[in-house]
C-alpha positions as CSV (number, residue, x, y, z in Angstrom):
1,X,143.3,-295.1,-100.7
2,X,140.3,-297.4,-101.3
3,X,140.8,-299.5,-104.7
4,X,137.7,-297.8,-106.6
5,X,138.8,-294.3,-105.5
6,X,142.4,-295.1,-106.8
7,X,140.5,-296.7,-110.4
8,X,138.4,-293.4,-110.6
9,X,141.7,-291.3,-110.1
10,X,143.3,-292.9,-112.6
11,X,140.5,-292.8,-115.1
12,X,139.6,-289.4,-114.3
13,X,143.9,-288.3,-115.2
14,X,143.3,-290.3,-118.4
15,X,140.3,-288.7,-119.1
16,X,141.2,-285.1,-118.8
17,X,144.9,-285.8,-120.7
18,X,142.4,-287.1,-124.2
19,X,139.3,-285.1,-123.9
20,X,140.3,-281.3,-122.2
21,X,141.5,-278.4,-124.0
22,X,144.6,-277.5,-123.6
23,X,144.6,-274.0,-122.5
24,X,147.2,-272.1,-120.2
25,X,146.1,-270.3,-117.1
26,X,146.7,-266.8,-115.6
27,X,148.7,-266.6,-112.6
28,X,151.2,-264.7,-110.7
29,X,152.9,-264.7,-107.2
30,X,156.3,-264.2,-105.7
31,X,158.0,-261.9,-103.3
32,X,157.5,-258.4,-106.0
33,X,155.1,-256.0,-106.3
34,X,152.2,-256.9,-107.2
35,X,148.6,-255.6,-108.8
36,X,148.0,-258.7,-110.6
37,X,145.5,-261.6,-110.2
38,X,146.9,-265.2,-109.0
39,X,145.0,-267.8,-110.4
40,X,142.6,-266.4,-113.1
41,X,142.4,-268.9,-116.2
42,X,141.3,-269.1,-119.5
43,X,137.7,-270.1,-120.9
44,X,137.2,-273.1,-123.1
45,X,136.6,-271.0,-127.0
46,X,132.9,-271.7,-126.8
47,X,132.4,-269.3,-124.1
48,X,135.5,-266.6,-124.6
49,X,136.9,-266.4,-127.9
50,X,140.8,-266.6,-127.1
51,X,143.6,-267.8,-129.2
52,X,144.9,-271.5,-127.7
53,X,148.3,-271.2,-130.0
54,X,149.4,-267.8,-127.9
55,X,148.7,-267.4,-124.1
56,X,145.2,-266.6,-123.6
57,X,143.5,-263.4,-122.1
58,X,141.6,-264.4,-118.9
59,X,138.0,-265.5,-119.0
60,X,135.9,-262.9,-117.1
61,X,134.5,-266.2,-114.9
62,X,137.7,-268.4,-114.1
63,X,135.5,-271.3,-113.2
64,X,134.0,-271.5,-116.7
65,X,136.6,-274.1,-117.8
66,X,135.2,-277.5,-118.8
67,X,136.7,-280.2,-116.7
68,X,136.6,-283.8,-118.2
69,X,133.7,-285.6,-119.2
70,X,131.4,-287.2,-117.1
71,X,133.4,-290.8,-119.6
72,X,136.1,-290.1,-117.7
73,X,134.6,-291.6,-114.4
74,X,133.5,-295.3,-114.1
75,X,129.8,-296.0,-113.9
76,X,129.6,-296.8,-110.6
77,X,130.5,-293.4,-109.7
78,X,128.3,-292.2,-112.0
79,X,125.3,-293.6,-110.5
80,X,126.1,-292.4,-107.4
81,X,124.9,-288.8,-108.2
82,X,124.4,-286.3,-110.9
83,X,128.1,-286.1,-112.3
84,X,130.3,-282.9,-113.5
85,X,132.9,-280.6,-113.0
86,X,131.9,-280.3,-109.0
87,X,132.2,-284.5,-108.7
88,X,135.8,-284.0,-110.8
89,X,137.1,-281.2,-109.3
90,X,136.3,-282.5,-106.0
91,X,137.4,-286.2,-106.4
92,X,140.7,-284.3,-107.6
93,X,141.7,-282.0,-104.7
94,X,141.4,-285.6,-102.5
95,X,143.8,-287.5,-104.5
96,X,146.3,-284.4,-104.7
97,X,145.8,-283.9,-100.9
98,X,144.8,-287.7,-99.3
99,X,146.8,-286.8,-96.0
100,X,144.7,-283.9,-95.4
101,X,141.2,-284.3,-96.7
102,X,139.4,-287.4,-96.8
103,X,136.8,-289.0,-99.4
104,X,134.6,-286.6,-101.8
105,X,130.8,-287.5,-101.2
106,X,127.7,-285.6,-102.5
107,X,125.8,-284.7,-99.6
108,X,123.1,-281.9,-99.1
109,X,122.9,-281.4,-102.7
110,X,126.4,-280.6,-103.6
111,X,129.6,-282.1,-103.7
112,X,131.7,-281.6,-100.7
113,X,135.0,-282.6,-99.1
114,X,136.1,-282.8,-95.6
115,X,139.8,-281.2,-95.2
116,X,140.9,-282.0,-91.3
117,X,137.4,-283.0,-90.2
118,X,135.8,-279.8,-91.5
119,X,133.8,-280.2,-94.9
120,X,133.9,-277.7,-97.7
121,X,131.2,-277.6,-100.7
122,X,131.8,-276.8,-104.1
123,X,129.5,-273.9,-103.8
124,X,129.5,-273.2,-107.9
125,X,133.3,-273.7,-107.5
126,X,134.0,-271.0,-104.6
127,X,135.2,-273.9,-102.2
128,X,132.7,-273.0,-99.4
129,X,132.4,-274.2,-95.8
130,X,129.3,-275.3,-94.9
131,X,128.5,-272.0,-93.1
132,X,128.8,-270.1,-96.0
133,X,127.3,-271.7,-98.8
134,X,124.9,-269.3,-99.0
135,X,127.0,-266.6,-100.1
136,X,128.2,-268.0,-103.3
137,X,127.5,-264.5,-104.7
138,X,129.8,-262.9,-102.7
139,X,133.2,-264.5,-103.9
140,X,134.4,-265.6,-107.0
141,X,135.2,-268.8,-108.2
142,X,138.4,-270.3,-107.2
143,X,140.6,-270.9,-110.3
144,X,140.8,-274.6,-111.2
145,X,142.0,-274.6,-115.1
146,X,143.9,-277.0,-117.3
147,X,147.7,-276.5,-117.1
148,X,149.5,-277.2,-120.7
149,X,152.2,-280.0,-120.4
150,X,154.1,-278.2,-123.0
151,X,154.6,-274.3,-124.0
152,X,152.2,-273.7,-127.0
153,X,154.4,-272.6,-129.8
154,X,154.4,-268.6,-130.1
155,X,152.0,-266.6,-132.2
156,X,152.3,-263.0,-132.4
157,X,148.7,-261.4,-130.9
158,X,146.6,-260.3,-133.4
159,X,145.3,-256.6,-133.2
160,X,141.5,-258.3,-131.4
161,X,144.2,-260.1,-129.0
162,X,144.8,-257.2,-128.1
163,X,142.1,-255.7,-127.4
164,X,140.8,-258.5,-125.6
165,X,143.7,-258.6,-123.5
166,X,143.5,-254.4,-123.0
167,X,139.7,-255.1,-122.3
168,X,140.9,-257.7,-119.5
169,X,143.9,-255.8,-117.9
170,X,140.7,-252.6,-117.3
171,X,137.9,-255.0,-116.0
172,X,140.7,-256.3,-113.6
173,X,141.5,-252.8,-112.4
174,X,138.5,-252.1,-112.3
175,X,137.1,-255.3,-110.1
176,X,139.9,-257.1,-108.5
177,X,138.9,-260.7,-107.7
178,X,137.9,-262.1,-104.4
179,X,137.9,-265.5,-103.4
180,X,137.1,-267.1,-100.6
181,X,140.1,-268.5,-98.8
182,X,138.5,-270.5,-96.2
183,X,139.2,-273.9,-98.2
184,X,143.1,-273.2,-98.8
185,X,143.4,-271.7,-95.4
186,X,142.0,-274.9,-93.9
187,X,144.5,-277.3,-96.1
188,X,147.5,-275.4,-95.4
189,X,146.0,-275.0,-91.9
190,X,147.2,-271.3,-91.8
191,X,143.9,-269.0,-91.7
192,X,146.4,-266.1,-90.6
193,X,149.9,-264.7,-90.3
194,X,151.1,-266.7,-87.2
195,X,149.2,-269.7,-87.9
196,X,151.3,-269.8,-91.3
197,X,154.6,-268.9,-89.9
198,X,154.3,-271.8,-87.4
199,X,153.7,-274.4,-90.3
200,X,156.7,-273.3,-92.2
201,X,160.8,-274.4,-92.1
202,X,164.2,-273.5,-93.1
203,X,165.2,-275.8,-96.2
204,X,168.3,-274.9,-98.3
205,X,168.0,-275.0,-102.3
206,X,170.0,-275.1,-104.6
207,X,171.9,-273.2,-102.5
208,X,169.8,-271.0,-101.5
209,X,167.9,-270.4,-97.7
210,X,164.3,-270.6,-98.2
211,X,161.1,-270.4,-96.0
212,X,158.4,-273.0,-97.2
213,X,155.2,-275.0,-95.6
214,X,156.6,-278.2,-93.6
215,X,154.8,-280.3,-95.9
216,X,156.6,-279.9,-99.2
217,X,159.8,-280.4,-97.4
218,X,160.1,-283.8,-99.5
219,X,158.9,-282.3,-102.7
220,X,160.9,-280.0,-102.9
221,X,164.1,-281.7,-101.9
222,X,162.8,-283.9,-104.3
223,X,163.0,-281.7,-107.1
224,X,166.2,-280.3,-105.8
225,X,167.6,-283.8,-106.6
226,X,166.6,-284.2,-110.0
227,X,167.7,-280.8,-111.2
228,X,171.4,-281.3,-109.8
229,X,171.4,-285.1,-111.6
230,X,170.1,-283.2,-114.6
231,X,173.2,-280.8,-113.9
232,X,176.0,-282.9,-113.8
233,X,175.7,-283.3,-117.9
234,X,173.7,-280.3,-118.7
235,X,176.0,-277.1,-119.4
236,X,172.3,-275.1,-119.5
237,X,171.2,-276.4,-116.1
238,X,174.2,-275.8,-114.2
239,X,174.5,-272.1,-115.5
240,X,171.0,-271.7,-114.7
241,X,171.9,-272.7,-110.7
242,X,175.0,-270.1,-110.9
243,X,172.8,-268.2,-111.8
244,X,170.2,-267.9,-108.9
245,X,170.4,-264.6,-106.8
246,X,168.3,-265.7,-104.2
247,X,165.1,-268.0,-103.6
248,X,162.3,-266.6,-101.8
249,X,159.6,-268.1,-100.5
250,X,156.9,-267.7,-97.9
251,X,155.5,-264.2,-97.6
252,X,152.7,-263.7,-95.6
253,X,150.0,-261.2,-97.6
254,X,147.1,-260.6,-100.3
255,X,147.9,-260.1,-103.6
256,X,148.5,-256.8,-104.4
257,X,145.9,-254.5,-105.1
258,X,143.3,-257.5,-104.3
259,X,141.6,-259.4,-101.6
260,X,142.8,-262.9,-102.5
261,X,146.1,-264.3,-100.7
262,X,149.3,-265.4,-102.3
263,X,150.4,-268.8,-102.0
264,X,153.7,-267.8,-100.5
265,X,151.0,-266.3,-97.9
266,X,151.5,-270.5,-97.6
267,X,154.9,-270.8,-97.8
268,X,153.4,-273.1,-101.4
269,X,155.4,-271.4,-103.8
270,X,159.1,-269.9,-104.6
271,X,160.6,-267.7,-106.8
272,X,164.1,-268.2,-108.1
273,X,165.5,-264.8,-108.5
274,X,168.2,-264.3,-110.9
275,X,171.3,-262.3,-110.1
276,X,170.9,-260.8,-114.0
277,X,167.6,-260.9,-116.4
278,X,170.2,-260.2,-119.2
279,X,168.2,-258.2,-120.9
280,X,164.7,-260.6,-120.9
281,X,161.3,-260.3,-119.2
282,X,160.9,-262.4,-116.1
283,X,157.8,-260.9,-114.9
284,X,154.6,-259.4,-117.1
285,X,154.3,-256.4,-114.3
286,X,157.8,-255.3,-114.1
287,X,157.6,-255.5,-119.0
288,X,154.7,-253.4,-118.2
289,X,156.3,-250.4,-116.7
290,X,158.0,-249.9,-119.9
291,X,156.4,-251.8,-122.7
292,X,152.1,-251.0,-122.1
293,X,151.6,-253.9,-124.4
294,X,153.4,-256.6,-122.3
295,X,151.9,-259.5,-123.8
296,X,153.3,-259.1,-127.5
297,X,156.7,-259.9,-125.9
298,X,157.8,-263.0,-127.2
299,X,159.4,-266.1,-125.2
300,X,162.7,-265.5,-127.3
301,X,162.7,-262.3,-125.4
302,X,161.4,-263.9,-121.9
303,X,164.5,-265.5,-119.4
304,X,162.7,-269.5,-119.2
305,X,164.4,-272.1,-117.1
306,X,165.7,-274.7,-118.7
307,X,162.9,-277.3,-119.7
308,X,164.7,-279.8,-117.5
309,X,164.1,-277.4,-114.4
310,X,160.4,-276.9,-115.2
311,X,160.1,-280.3,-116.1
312,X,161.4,-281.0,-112.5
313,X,159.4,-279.1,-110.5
314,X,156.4,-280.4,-112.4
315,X,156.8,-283.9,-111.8
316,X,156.7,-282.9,-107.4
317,X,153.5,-281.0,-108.0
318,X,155.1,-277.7,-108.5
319,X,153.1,-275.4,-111.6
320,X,155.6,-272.9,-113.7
321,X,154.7,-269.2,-113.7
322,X,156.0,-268.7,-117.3
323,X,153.0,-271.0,-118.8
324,X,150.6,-268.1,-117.6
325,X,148.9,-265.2,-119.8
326,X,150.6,-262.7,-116.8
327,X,153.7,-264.6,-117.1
328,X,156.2,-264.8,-113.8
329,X,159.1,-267.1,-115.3
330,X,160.8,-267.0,-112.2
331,X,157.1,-268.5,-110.2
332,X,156.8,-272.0,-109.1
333,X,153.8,-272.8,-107.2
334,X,152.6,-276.5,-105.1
335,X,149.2,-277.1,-106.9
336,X,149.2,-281.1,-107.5
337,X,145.6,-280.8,-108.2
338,X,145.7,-278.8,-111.2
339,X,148.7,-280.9,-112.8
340,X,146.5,-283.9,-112.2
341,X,143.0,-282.2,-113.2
342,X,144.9,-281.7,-116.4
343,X,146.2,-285.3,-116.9
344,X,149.8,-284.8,-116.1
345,X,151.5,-287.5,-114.0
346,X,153.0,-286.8,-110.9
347,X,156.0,-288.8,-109.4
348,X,155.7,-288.5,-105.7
349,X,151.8,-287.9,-104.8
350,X,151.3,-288.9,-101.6
């Protein structure tokens, strides 16, 4: 990596850990059934009115969130071209990604990025090959939102909460969103089923036999590393491993009851089934078949990991479902770039 690219990367994390909001994203995604939304996020509280102290009913436009100030990148880069969210969020995926994607430039009035030779504009953030950037209308934006380092502390929902949040879960059912998946397709180089089950291999886990893109191989080993150091003097740790049913991973197929794909569609994300939920929510869809109201259930009544396992999996690159409005505390999910657009430091980028 070029030394000013490295400089800006390292301003822009320190940048976006003082000056962003901390708010927590909506996600989902695992081998279960499915009519939620991966990847929606909330809106900074200028544009959607939403509690940061709770987690926060998604934004009806996911790209709305603020990334860092234009501060947060050196002048030079600044008077290169008109600077913003599309500069940041671009400059972002290439230092999560620098073995697939090469340097962010602005060219034909946009900024773009080439992943394996082919470039990709921001497009209004729908992450557009060049082809298609004139049908920004037709997708959504792709969700790139600040991930909280740390659970906020619980508040119970207020009656508006919840109608914001009842006024959300009927505009979703209503409108399921579509994204483009052009952009992801191209860095995971899996634009369908066979492609994708050619990329991925066998790794054991904790374990566990699980199907995952070749390229978190290390990551994720990685991860499996720490957590079984963390293990040998932590009682809650090693009960959480016994406690593992199964770990699932690639799973090649849309979100259900939408047109965007999973990222075990990937083989980018895993679930860590338990062999018994003990009574607690693991996964908003399943608390809503018998409590309509699923988001007044509180983390004391939720089955977390223990911190040192999300912790873990957060230092490879790996986001934790449970820190999402549509919570999925079994969910972890490869997405360097958010954990870096939001100023969190990463052990082993590459």
């Amino acid at each position: 990596m070029m030394p000013f690219f490295r400089f800006a990367v390292m301003r822009l994390i320190l940048g976006a850990a003082l000056s962003v909001l901390l708010v927590l994203p909506l996600y989902g995604g695992a081998r279960k059934e499915r009519s939620g939304d991966e990847g929606a996020l909330s809106a900074r509280q200028a544009v959607e009115p939403e509690q940061r102290e709770t987690p926060a009913p998604e934004a009806a436009d996911p790209a709305v969130q603020e990334a860092p100030g234009l501060a947060a990148l050196p002048s030079q880069a600044r008077a290169e071209a008109p600077a913003g969210r599309a500069e940041i969020v671009m400059k972002t995926l290439a230092a999560a990604y620098p073995d697939r994607t090469g340097q962010a430039e602005f060219r034909n009035g946009d900024w773009a990025l080439p992943v394996y030779g082919e470039w990709f504009y921001y497009a209004e953030g729908r992450l557009l090959p060049e082809n298609l950037r004139d049908q920004v209308n037709e997708y959504d934006p792709q969700p790139f939102y600040t991930y909280t380092a740390e659970l906020p502390p619980w508040k119970e929902p207020s009656e508006e909460d919840s109608a914001r949040m009842r006024e959300m879960m009927e505009r979703r059912g209503r409108r399921p969103a579509k994204r483009s998946q052009h952009f992801y397709d191209a860095l995971w180089r899996a634009h369908n089923r066979d492609e994708s089950w050619e990329r991925v291999k066998q790794i054991r886990f904790l374990g566990h036999t699980v199907m995952v893109h070749y390229s978190i191989l290390e990551e994720l080993s990685l991860v499996e590393e720490r957590i079984l150091e963390e293990a040998k003097t932590n009682a809650q740790v090693r009960q959480w491993i016994n406690g593992i049913n199964s770990v699932d991973g690639w799973n090649w197929r849309n979100i259900a009851a939408t047109v965007s794909r999973s990222f075990h569609s990937y083989g980018a994300a895993i679930d860590c089934l338990p062999k018994s939920q003990g009574g607690l929510e693991t996964y908003w869809q399943w608390t809503a078949r018998t409590i309509t109201e699923w988001w007044t259930v509180p983390y004391s009544r939720r089955l977390h990991p223990p911190q040192e396992v999300i912790k873990a999996f957060e230092s490879f690159g790996f986001l934790w479902g449970g820190k999402w409005t549509t919570y999925d505390t079994m969910h972890f999910e490869y997405r360097p770039e958010i954990l870096l657009y939001s100023g969190i430091p990463q052990a082993n980028l590459r």
